[in-house]
Every structure is written in structure tokens, then in C-alpha cells.
N, C-alpha and C positions, 0 to 999 in steps of 0.2 A: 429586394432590389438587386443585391448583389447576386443572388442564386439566378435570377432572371438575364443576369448579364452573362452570368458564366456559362449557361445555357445555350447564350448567343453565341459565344465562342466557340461552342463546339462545335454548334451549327454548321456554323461559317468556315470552319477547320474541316469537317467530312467534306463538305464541297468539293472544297479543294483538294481533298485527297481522291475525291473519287475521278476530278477529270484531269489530275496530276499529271496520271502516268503515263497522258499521252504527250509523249514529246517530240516532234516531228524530224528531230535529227538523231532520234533514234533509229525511224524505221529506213529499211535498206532500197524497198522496192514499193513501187504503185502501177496503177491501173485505171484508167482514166474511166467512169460512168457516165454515160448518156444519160439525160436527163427521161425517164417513162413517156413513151408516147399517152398512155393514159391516164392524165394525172388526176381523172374520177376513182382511179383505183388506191385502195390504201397500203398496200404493198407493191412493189416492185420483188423479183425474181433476178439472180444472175448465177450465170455455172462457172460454179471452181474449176480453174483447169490444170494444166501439167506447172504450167510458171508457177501459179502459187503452192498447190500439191510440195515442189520441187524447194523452195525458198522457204517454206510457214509451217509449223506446228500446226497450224489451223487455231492455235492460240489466241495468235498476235495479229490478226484480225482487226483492224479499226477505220470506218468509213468517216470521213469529213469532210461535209460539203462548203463551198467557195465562202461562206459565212466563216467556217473556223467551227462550225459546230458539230460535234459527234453523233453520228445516225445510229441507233439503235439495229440490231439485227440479229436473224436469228441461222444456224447452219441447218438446212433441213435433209433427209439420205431419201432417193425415192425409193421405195419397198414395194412388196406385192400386198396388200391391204385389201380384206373379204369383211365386210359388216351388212347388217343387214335393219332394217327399218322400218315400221309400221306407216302408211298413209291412208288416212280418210278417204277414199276417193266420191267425188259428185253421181249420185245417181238420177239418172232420167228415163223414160219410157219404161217405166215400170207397171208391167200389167198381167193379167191371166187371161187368158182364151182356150177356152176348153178345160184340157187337161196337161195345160202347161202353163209355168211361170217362166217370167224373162224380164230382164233388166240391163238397161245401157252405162257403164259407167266409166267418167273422164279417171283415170291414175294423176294427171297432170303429170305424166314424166314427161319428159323429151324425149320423144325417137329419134332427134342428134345425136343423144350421149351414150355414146359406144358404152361405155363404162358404168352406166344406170341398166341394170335389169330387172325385171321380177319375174316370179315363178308360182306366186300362191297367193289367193284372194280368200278371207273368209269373211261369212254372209252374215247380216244381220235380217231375220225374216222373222215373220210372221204368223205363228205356229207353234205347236203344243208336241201331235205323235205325227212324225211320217217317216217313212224310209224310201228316197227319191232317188231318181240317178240326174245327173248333172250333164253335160257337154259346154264347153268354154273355149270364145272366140277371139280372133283379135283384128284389128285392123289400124291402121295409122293415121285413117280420120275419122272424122264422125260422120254418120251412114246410120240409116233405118234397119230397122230389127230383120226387113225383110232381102236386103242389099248384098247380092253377091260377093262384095267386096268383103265380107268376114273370112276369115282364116279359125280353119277347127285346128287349136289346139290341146283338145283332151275330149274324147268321146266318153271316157270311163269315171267319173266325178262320181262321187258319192257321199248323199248327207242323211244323218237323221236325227231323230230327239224323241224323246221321251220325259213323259211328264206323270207323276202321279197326282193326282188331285187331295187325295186324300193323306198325303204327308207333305205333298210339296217339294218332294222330291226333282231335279231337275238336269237331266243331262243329256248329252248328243255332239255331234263334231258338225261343224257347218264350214271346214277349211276343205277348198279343193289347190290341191298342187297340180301343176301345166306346164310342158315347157317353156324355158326362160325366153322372154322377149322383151324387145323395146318400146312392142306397141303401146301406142298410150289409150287406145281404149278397149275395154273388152265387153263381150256379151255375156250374159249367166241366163243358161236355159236351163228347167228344172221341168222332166219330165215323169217319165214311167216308174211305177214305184207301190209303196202301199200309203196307207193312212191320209191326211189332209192334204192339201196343196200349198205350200206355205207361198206366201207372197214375199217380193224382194222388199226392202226400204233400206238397205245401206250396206255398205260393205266397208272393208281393211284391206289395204294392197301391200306386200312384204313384198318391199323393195331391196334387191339388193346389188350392192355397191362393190364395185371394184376398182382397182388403180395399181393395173399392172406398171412394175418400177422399170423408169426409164435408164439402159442403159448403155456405157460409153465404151463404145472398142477401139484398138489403138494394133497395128499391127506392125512389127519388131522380126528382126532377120536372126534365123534360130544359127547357134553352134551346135553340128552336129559331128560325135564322135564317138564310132562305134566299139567299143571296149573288148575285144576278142579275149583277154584275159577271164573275167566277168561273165561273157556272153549277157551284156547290156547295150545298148544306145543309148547313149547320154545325149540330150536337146538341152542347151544351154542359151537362156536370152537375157541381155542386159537392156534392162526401163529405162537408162540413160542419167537417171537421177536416183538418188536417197528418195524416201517417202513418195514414191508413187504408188497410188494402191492398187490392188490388182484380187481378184475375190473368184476369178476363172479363165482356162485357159482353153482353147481351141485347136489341134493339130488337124493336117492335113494330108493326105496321102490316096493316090488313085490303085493301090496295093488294096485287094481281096481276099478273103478268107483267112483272118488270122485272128489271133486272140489273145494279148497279152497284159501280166500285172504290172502297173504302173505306178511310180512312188513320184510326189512333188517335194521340193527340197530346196528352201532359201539360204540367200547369202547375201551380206553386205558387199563383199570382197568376190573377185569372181575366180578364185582359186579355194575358197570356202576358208573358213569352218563350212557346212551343209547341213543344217537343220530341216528335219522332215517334217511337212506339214499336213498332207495329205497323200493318200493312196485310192487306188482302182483300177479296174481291170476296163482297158481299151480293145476296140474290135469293130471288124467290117467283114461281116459274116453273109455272102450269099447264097445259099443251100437250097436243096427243093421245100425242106419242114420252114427253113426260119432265112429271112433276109432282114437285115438291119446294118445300122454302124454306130459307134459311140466311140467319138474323139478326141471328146473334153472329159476335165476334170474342174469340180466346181469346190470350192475352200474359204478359208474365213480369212477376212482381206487378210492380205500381209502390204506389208509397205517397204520391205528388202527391195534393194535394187536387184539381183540376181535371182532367176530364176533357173533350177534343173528338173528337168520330167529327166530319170533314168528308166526307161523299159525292158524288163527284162526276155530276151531271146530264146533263152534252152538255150536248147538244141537246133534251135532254126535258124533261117537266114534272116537277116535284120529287114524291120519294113522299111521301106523308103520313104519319109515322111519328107513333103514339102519344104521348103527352105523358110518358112517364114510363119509365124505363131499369130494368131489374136488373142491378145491381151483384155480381158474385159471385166468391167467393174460396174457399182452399181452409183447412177449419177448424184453429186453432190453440190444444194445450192445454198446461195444465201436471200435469202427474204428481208427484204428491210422495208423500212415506211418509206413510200414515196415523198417525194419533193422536188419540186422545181427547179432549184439551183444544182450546176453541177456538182458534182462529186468525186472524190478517189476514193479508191481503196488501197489502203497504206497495209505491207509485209516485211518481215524477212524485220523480226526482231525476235529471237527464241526466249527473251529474259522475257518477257511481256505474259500475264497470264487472262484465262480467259474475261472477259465483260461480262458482268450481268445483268441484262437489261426485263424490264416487264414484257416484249414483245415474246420471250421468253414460252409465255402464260396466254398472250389473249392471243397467239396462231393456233392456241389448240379451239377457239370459235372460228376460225376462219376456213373455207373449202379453197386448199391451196390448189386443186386439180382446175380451180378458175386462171391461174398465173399462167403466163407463160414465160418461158424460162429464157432469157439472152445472155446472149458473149460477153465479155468482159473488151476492153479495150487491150494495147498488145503491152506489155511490162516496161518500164522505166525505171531508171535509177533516178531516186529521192535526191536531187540537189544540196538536199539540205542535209543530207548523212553525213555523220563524224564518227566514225568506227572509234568503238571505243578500244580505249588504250591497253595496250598488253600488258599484264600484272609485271612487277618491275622483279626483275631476278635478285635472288640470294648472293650474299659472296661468293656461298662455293661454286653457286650454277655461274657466274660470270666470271670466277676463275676456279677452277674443275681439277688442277693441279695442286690449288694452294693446299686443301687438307694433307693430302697424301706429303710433302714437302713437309708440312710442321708435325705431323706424326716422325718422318724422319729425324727431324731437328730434337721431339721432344726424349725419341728414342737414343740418339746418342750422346745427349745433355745428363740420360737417367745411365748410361752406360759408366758416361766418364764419372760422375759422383758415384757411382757402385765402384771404380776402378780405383779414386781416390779413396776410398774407405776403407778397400781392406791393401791399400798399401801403408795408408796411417797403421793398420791396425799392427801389419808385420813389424813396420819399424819400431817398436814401443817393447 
């Protein structure tokens, strides 16, 4: 009974420790959340932006909706993301005529989704030895075998197999690759070739997936300062804030034919230290062999408020780059569970560490590329903030003279007893 009880206590004690530590005159700043126009949806989406970047660790984080209850959430970064995926697709019209097979089958992709493609179907047929050639169609409805509406995308398909009877031996490739498309249905004709005619009854569509990362540019008025000592151009921009991240940067200049190496170089302080982060060589080359230009530099975020691109000159004359840079990063959101009641979003406490919440774990079942991603409300100060209190000073910090004064004192106290000592000593 007693072990059952102390049990309870402890229970009862992590509770409270774990929604302890949110104390709402802790946090400095909020954000007011729209309640999700689709509240069928089990997440909501919101983009971090410069206020909170500028205020938060990205730590101290904590959403509370008008109840007083803490929302679960999770920080998501959009990236470039390439996977790839097998699907069953539906076959119909499936038949031989003559000296050819053919078969109609739904993918069930969407030809909405920019970001859904495939490129390779491989057959399930009917058949032992042949070596066939293929041609593979596509169209974006369904349409008869015989409907101009197909699009040939691969004239040159090729499948065969090989079967021993007498060991059982069993192999062949029945994958044709195509160029990539949206279409959701394609045709599989299987003509000219040697040995049987295999018949269609199913196939696998290798779908593949992308989700080019969405991202945010921000453009900032450059220092520019051509260093004749050096023979450099120094572009110096200030984010305006601590912890803005920044991951690439964009110059500009209608100056041709040049070519130069270029060093990137942060700073908290806009007179440095300058810490170098990245290097490459910039250029807008038009010639009869080669015409191009490249005038960014791409790097792993920094979060330094200063930035310097130094470009090195020679011996040449400095280009003239634009007055003004793009800043650009890759976007960062928050995912939390939908709900009804409004919300904030509470920052700008750096003691605060991160949450752990299960949403954690089950966004990795979810297709966040369903979300779509909104603004946050404009920043406010937390009425309810009490800055905490400044560590109380030392003696010496609140008086800065007193040591130096009792070293004096202690100094000619040890004087005069050395003085008295050896004038005892003399007079004796």
C-alpha cells in the first residue's frame, strides 16, 4: 500500500514538472495564431520569421491555446527530398492481336502533382522465352488502345526471359524506363522480337517523389568598399538582427566578362573579428566558346548578423556590383496539431530548453507536402513579462575602490609594525 502510494507521488510530481516550466511571465514576446481554416486537417503549418529568428533560440518555443493548454509541435526545415516508390497500378484492356501485346494501366497518380513523377514500370506477363521490344505511352485520361490521344514516350523498351525446364532455372528483365511524367495512365505495347508473345496481367509503377525546398529571400543594402591597398572589394551587409539565418547569398552587377575568387566572412560586430565561412570563384563571362554568369555563393547557414563577400581584384579594375544583396535561406516551419481555439505563440525566454513532445515521431507518417504553410500574426510584448532580476553585485563590483584602499591601509599598518620592530630592536 505504501509503495503504491509513493508511486502516486511521483506520478503526480513529473506532471508537474514537465508543464512547470512554462511560466507566462517568463516569455518576453508572442504571436497571435488564427485558428486553421481546415479543422478536418490534423496539423496546422506556420512560417518562422525575422521577429522570432531575431528574439528565440528556436528553444523556447511554446504555443498555448485560450484554454491555458500547451500544443504540442514540432520545427520542420524544407529541403530538397528525392525518394522513390513502388505502386500496383490497375490493368485493363489487356489483349494480343496478331503479333502484338498491349495493356492499359491507371498509375493512380495525379497529374496535379507537380512533385509526383515516374519514369519506370515493370511487367508482370505471361511467359516462359522471348526477347520482345516494347514502345510505352502516356496520356492524362483514359482513352482506347487505339486513341490518338497517347503520347510515345519510349520507342526503344526492351524485355526478355529465359526459362530452363529441365533445372528450373529462371531469369529475364521485364523493367522498361521512360521519360518522367505525370501522366496517370500509360500504354505497354509489346511487339517485334523472337520467341512467345507474352501476355500483360499486371504491372509496378516506380514512382518518384520530390519536394524541392521552399525558400525565403530577404534583400539588405550592401557596404561597398573598394580596398586599393589589397586590391579587394569588400560587400559588407548587416541582417539587422543576431540569429538571422542566411545559408546563400546573391550579387548583382550588369559588368561582363570578369572572373574573380571570392571569400564569405561572418561577424557578430560589424567591424569583425571576420571569420571565413566559405569561398568561390564569381563570374559573367560572355565569349564566342562560353557565355554564363555565377553570382552567388551557397554555405551552411550561419546565424552572424554581418556579413562580408571580399572579392579579390589583381590587377584589375573592381566590378561594380549593385548596391543591394539577396539574402536567402531555406524556409522554416512549425507543425502543430490543429485546434479550434485560438492560440499564441509565446518567445524571447533563452533559459527555456527545448519540449519534447510525441508529434516528434508520428510527422514522420504524415505527407507534410499536404500542409500549407501561413504567416504568423505581427509580435507583441507579453503583458505579463517580469524581466528577471539582475544578479545583485559584490562589494568590490558596488564599490571598485574599496580593495585597492585596504590593500593601502593593510600595506602601511605592515609598514609601521616593520618600523616599530626594528626601532625596539635598536634601542635594546
Amino acid at each position: 500500500m505504501k509503495k503504491t502510494f509513493l508511486i502516486a507521488i511521483v506520478f503526480f510530481l513529473s506532471i508537474s514538472i514537465t508543464y512547470a516550466e512554462f511560466n507566462i511571465s517568463n516569455w518576453k514576446y508572442f504571436k497571435s495564431m488564427s485558428v486553421p481554416t481546415d479543422l478536418n486537417s490534423t496539423y496546422s503549418k506556420k512560417i518562422i520569421d525575422n521577429d522570432i529568428y531575431s528574439h528565440s533560440n528556436l528553444q523556447d518555443l511554446r504555443i498555448i491555446d485560450s484554454n491555458k493548454a500547451e500544443i504540442p509541435y514540432k520545427i520542420v526545415e524544407e529541403k530538397d527530398i528525392n525518394y522513390q516508390k513502388n505502386i500496383y497500378a490497375d490493368v485493363f484492356d489487356s489483349s494480343v492481336s496478331g503479333n502484338q501485346s498491349m495493356a492499359i494501366f491507371d498509375t493512380k497518380i495525379d497529374s496535379n502533382k507537380a512533385n509526383s513523377l515516374h519514369s519506370s514500370i515493370t511487367l508482370s506477363l505471361i511467359g516462359k522465352n522471348y526477347k520482345r521490344k516494347v514502345s510505352i505511352f502516356a496520356s492524362d485520361k483514359k482513352i482506347a488502345h487505339g486513341d490518338a490521344g497517347w503520347r510515345l514516350i519510349n520507342s526503344n523498351g526492351y524485355i526478355f526471359n529465359f526459362y530452363d525446364s529441365v533445372t528450373g532455372f529462371n531469369s529475364g528483365n521485364k523493367t522498361i524506363n521512360y521519360s518522367k511524367t505525370t501522366a496517370r495512365y500509360i500504354r505497354v505495347l509489346i511487339s517485334d522480337g523472337e520467341g512467345e508473345l507474352p501476355q500483360i496481367n499486371g504491372a509496378n509503377v516506380a514512382e518518384n517523389l520530390t519536394n524541392t525546398a521552399k525558400i525565403e529571400s530577404d534583400e539588405y543594402p550592401l557596404i561597398i568598399k573598394n580596398n586599393l591597398l589589397n586590391k579587394t572589394t569588400e560587400l559588407t551587409v548587416d541582417l539587422k538582427a543576431d540569429r538571422i539565418p542566411a545559408s546563400k547569398i546573391i550579387l548583382s552587377t550588369s559588368d561582363k566578362n570578369w572572373n574573380r575568387h571570392a571569400v564569405l566572412e561572418t561577424s557578430n560586430t560589424e567591424n569583425g573579428p571576420w571569420t571565413m565561412i566559405a569561398e568561390d570563384y564569381l563570374y559573367s563571362i560572355n565569349q564566342t566558346l562560353y557565355t554564363g554568369t555565377k553570382t552567388f555563393i551557397d554555405f551552411n547557414e550561419s546565424k552572424s548578423r554581418f556579413l562580408r563577400i571580399v572579392v579579390s581584384n589583381y590587377d584589375n579594375a573592381p566590378v561594380n556590383f549593385d548596391s543591394k544583396i539577396a539574402v536567402l535561406r531555406n524556409q522554416k516551419s512549425i507543425v502543430y496539431k490543429a485546434t479550434d481555439y485560438p492560440s499564441k505563440l509565446y518567445y524571447g525566454n533563452d533559459k527555456a530548453i527545448s519540449p519534447q513532445y510525441d508529434i516528434e515521431k508520428l510527422l514522420s507518417y504524415t505527407d507534410q507536402n499536404e500542409m500549407i504553410s501561413t504567416k504568423l500574426g505581427p509580435e507583441e510584448i507579453n503583458a505579463d513579462y517580469i524581466a528577471p532580476k539582475a544578479p545583485e553585485k559584490t562589494f568590490t563590483e558596488k564599490y571598485p575602490q574599496a580593495l585597492n584602499i585596504i590593500l593601502v591601509i593593510m600595506v602601511l599598518l605592515l609598514a609601521g609594525f616593520m618600523f616599530m620592530t626594528v626601532r625596539g630592536a635598536k634601542s635594546k
